[in-house]
TORROZA-164202 format. One record per residue: residue number from 0; residue in three letters; x, y, z of N, C-alpha, C, O, CB in turn. Coordinates in Angstrom, 3 decimals. Glycine has a CB too. Layout:
BEGIN
 pos code      n_u      n_v      n_w     ca_u     ca_v     ca_w      c_u      c_v      c_w      o_u      o_v      o_w     cb_u     cb_v     cb_w
 NUM  ALA        X        Y        Z        X        Y        Z        X        Y        Z        X        Y        Z        X        Y        Z
...
END
This chain:
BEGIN
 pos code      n_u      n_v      n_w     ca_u     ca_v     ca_w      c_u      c_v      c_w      o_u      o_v      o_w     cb_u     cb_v     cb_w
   0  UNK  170.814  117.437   44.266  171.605  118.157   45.231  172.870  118.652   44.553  173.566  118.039   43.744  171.932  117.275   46.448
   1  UNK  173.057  120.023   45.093  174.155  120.365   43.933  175.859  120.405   45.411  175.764  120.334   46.636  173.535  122.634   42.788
   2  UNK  176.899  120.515   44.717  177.767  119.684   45.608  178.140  122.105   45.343  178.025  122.943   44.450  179.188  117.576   44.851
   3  UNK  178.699  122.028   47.234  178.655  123.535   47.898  180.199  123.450   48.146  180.618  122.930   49.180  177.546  123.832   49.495
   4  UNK  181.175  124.038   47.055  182.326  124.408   47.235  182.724  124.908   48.161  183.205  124.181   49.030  182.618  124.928   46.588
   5  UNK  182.689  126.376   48.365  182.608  127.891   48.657  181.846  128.637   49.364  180.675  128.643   48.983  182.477  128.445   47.803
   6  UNK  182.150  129.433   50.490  181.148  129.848   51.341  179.630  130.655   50.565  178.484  130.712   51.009  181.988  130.854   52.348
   7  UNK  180.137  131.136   49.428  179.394  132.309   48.374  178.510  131.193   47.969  177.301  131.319   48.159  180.412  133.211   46.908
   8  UNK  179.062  129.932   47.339  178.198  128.869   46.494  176.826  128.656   47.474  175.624  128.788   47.242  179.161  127.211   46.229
   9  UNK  177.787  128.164   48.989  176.521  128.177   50.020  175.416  128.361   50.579  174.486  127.810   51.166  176.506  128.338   50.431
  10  UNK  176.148  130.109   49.898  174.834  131.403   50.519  174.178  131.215   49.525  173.008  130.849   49.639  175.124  133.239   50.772
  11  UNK  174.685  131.389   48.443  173.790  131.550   47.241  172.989  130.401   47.011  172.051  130.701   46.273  174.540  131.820   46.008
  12  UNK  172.976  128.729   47.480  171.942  128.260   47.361  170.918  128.193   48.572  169.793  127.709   48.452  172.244  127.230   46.879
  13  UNK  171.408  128.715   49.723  170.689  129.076   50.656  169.504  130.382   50.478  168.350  130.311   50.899  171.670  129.295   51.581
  14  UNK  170.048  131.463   49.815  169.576  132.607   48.989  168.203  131.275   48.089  167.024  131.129   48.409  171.291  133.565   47.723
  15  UNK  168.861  130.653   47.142  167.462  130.723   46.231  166.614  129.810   47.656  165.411  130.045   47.763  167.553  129.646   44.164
  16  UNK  167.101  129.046   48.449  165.901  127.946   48.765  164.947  129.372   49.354  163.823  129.701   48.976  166.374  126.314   50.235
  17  UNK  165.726  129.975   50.275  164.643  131.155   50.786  163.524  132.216   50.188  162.545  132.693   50.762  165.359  131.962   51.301
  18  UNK  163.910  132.384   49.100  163.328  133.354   47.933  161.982  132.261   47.583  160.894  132.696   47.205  164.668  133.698   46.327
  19  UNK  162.172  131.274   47.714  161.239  130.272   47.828  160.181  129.973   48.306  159.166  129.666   47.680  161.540  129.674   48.090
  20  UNK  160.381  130.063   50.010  159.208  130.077   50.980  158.091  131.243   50.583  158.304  132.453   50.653  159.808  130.357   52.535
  21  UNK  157.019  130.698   50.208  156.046  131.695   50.233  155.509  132.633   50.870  155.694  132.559   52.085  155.427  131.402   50.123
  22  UNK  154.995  133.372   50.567  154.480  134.689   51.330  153.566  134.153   53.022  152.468  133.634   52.819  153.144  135.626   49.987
  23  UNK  153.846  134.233   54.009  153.279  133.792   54.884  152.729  132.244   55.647  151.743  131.639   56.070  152.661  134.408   54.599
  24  UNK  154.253  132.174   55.430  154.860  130.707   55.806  156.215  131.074   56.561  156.616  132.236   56.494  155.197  129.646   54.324
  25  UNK  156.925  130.126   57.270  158.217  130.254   57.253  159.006  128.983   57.739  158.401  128.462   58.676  158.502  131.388   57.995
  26  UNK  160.165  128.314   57.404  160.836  127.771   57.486  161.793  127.676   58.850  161.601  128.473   59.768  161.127  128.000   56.530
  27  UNK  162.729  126.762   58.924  164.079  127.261   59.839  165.333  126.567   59.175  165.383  125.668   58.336  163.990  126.727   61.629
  28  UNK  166.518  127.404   59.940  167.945  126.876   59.383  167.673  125.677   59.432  166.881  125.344   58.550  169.307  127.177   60.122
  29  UNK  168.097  124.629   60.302  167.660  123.196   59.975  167.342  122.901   58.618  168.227  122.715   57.783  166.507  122.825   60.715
  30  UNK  165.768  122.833   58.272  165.456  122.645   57.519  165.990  122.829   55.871  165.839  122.112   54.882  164.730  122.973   57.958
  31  UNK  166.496  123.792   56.031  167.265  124.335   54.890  168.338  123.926   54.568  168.643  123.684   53.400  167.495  125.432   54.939
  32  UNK  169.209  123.759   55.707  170.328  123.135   55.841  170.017  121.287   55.126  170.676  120.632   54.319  170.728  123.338   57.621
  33  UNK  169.259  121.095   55.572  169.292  119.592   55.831  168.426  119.433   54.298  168.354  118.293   53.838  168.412  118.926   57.570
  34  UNK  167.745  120.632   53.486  167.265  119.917   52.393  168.820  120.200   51.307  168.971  119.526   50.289  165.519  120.653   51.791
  35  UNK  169.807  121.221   51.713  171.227  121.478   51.195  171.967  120.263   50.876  172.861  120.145   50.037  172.048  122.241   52.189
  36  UNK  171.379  119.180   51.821  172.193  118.172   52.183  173.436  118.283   52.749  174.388  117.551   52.479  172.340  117.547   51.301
  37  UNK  173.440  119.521   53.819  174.414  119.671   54.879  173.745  119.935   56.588  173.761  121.006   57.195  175.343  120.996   54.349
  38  UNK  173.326  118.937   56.961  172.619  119.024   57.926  173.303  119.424   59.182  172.718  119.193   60.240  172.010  117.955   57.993
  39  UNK  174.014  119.772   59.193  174.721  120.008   60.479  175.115  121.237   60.280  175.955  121.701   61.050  175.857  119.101   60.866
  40  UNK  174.500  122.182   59.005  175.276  123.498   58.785  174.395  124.730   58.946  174.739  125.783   58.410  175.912  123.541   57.341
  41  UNK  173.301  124.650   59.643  172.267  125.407   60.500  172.330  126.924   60.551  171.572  127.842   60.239  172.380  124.956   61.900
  42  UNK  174.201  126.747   61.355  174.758  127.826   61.281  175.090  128.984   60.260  175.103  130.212   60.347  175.487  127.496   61.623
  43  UNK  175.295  128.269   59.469  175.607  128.795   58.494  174.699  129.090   58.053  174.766  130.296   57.817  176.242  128.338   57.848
  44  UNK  173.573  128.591   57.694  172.434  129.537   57.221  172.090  130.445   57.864  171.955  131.428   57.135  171.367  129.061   57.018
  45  UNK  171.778  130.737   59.292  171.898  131.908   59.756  172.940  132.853   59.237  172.456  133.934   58.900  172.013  131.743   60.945
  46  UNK  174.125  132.757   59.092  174.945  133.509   58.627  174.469  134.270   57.324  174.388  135.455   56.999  176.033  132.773   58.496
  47  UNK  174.148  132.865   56.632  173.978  133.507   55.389  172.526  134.465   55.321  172.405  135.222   54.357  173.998  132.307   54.273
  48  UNK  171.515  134.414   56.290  170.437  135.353   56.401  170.725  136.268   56.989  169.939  137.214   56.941  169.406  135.004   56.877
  49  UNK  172.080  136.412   57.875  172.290  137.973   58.207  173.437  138.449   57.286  174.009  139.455   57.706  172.719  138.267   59.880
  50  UNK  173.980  137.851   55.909  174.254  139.012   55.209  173.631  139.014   54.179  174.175  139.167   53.085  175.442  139.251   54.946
  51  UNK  172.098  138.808   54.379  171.576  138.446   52.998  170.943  139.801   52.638  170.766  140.084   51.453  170.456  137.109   52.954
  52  UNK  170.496  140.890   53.909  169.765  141.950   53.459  169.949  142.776   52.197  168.851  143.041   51.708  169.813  142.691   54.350
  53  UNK  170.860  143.218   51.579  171.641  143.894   50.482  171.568  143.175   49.181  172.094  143.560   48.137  173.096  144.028   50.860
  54  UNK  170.690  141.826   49.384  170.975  140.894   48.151  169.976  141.515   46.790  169.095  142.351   46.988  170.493  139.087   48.626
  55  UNK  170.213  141.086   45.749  169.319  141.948   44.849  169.448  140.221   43.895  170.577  139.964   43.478  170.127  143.938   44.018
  56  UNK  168.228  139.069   43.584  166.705  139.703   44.330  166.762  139.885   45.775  167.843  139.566   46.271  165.355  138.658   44.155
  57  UNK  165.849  140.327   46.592  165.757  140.428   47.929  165.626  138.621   48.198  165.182  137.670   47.554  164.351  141.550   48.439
  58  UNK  166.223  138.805   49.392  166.033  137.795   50.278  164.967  137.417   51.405  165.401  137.463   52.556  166.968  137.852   50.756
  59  UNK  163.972  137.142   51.276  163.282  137.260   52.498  163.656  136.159   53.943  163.222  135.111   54.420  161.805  137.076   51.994
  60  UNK  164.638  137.083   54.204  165.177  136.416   55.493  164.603  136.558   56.824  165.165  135.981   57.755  166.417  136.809   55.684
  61  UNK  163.436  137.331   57.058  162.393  137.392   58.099  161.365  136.044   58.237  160.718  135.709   59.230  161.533  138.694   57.761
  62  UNK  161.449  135.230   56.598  160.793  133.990   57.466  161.612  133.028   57.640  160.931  132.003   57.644  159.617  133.324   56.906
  63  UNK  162.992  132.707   57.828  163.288  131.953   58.393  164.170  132.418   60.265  164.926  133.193   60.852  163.955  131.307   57.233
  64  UNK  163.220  131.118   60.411  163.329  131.276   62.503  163.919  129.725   62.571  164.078  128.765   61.818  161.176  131.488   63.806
  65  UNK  164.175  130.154   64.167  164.941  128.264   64.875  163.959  127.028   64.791  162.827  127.505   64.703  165.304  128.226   66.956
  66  UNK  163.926  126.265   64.784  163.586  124.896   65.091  162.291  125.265   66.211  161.653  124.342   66.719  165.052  123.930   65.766
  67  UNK  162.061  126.360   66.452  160.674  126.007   67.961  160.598  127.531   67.242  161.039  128.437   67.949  161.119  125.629   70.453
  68  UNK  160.240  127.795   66.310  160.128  129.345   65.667  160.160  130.418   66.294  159.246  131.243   66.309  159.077  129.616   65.061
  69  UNK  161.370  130.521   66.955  161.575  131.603   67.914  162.399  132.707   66.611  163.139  132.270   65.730  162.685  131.004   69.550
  70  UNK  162.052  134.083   66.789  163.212  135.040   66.024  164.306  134.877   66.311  164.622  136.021   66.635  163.192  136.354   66.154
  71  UNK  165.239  134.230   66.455  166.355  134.145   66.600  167.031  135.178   65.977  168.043  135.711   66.434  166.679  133.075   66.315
  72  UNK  166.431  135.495   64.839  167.872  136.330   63.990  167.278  137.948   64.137  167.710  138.983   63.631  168.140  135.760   61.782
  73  UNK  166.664  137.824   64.614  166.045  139.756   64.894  166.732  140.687   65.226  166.447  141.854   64.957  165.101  140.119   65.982
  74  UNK  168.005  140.235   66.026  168.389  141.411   65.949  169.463  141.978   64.447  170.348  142.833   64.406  169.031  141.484   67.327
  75  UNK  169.055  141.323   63.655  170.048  141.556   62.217  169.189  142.334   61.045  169.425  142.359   59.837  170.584  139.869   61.466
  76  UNK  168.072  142.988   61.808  166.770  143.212   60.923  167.047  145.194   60.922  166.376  146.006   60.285  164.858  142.412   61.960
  77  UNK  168.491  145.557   62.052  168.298  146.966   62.068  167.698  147.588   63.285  168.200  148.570   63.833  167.520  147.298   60.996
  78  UNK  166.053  146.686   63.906  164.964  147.419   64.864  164.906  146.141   65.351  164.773  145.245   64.517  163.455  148.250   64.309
  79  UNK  164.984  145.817   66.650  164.591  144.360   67.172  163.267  144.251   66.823  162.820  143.209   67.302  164.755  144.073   68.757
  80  UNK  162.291  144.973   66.089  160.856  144.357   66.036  160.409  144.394   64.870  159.227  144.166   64.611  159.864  144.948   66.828
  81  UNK  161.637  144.799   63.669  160.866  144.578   61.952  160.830  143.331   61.400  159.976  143.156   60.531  161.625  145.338   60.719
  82  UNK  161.706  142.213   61.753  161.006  140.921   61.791  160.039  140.285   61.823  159.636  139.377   61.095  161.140  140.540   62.264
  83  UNK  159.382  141.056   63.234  158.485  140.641   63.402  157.440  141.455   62.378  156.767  140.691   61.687  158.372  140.602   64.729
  84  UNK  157.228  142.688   62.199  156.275  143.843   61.434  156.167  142.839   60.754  155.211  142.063   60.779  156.697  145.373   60.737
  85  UNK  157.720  142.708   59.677  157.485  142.044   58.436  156.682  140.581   58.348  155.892  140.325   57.439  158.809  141.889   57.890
  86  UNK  156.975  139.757   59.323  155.901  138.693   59.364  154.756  138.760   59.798  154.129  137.781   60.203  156.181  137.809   59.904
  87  UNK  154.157  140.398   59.761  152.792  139.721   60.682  152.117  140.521   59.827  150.926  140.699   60.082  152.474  139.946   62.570
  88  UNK  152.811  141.311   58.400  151.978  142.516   57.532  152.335  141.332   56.388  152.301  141.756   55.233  152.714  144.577   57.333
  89  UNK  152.676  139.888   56.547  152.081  138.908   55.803  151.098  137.975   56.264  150.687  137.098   55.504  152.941  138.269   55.369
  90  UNK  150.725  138.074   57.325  149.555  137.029   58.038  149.886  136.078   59.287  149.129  135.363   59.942  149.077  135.961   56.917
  91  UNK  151.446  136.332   59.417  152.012  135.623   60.464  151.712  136.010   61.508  152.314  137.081   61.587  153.165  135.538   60.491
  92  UNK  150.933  135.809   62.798  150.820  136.008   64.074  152.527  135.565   64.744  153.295  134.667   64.399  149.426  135.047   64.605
  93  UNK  152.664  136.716   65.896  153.869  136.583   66.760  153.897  137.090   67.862  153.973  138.298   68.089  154.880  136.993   66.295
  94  UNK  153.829  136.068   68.783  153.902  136.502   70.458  155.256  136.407   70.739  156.058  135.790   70.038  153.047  135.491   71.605
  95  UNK  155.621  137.239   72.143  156.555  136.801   72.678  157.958  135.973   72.109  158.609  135.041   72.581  155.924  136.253   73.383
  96  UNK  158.124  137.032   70.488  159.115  136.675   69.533  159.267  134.945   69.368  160.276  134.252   69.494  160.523  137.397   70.047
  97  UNK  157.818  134.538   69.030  157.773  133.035   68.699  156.341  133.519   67.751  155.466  134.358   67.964  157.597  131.667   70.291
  98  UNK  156.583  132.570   66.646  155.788  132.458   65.556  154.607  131.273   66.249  154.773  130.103   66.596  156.774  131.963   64.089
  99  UNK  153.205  132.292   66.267  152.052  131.284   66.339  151.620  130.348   65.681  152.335  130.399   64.681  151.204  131.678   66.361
 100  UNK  150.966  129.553   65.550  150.428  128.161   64.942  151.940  128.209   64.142  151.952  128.687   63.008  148.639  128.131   63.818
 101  UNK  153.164  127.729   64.719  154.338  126.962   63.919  154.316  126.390   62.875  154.763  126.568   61.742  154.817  126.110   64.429
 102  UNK  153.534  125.424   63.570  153.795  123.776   62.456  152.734  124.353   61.504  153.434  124.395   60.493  153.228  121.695   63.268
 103  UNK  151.464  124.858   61.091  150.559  125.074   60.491  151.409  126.216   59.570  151.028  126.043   58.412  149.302  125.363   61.358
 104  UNK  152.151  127.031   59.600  152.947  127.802   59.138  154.519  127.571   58.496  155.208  128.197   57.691  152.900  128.491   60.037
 105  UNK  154.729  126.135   59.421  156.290  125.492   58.852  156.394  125.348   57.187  155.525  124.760   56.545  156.545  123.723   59.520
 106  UNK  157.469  125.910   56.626  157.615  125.190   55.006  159.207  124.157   55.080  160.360  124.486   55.358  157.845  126.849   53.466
 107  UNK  158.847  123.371   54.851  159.551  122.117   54.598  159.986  122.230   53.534  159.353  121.610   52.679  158.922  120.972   54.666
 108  UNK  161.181  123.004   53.053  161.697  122.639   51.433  162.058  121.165   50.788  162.192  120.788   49.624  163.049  123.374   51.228
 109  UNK  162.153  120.525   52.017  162.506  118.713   51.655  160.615  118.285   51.093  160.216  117.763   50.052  163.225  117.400   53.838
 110  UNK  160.063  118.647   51.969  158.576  118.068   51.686  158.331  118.834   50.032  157.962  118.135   49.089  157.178  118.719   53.164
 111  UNK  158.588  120.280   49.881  157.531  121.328   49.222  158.674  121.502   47.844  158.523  122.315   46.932  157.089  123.117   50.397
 112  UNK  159.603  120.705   47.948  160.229  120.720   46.658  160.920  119.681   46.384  161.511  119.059   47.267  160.994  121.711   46.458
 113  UNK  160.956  119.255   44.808  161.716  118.234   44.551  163.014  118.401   44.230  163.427  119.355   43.570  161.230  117.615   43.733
 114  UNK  163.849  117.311   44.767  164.814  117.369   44.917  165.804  116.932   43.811  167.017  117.007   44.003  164.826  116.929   45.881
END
């Protein structure tokens, strides 16, 4: 675990865990937060996925959703529905701006990487 000075240090290890999740999977703040070893900073990862669009590498901030995989962050995508495009022209099914089979789709960076 690397120790998060700075709001930038933050994003930026929030940035790599996300660049991470594989193609047609997705994660949530929580999770991310809590493999950061700042579990209570949720928020902030959202933050850091809505200024992540501009990042160079890209960020794929369309797969991370809330805790019950709702889009939460859609409207930061530009179109309330390229979130969704983008997760479902990777294999992700999405009703009613909630990600289908969740848990079968959840990535656990605590489980799926060592720490």
């Amino acid at each position: 675990m690397q120790t998060l000075g700075t709001e930038n240090d933050f994003f930026s290890a929030v940035y790599e865990v996300v660049r991470l999740i594989p193609t047609g999977r997705v994660s949530t703040y929580g999770a991310i937060a809590r493999y950061l070893g700042t579990a209570r900073s949720s928020r902030m990862v959202g933050w850091a996925m809505n200024n992540s669009h501009d990042c160079f590498p890209p960020v794929p901030a369309h797969r991370v959703v809330n805790r019950n995989g709702m889009l939460s962050g859609k409207a930061h995508f530009g179109s309330s529905g390229e979130m969704q495009r983008l997760l479902e022209a990777e294999g992700v099914k999405v009703e009613n701006d909630k990600v289908l089979e969740f848990q079968q789709r959840f990535w656990d960076p605590a489980s799926e990487l060592a720490l």
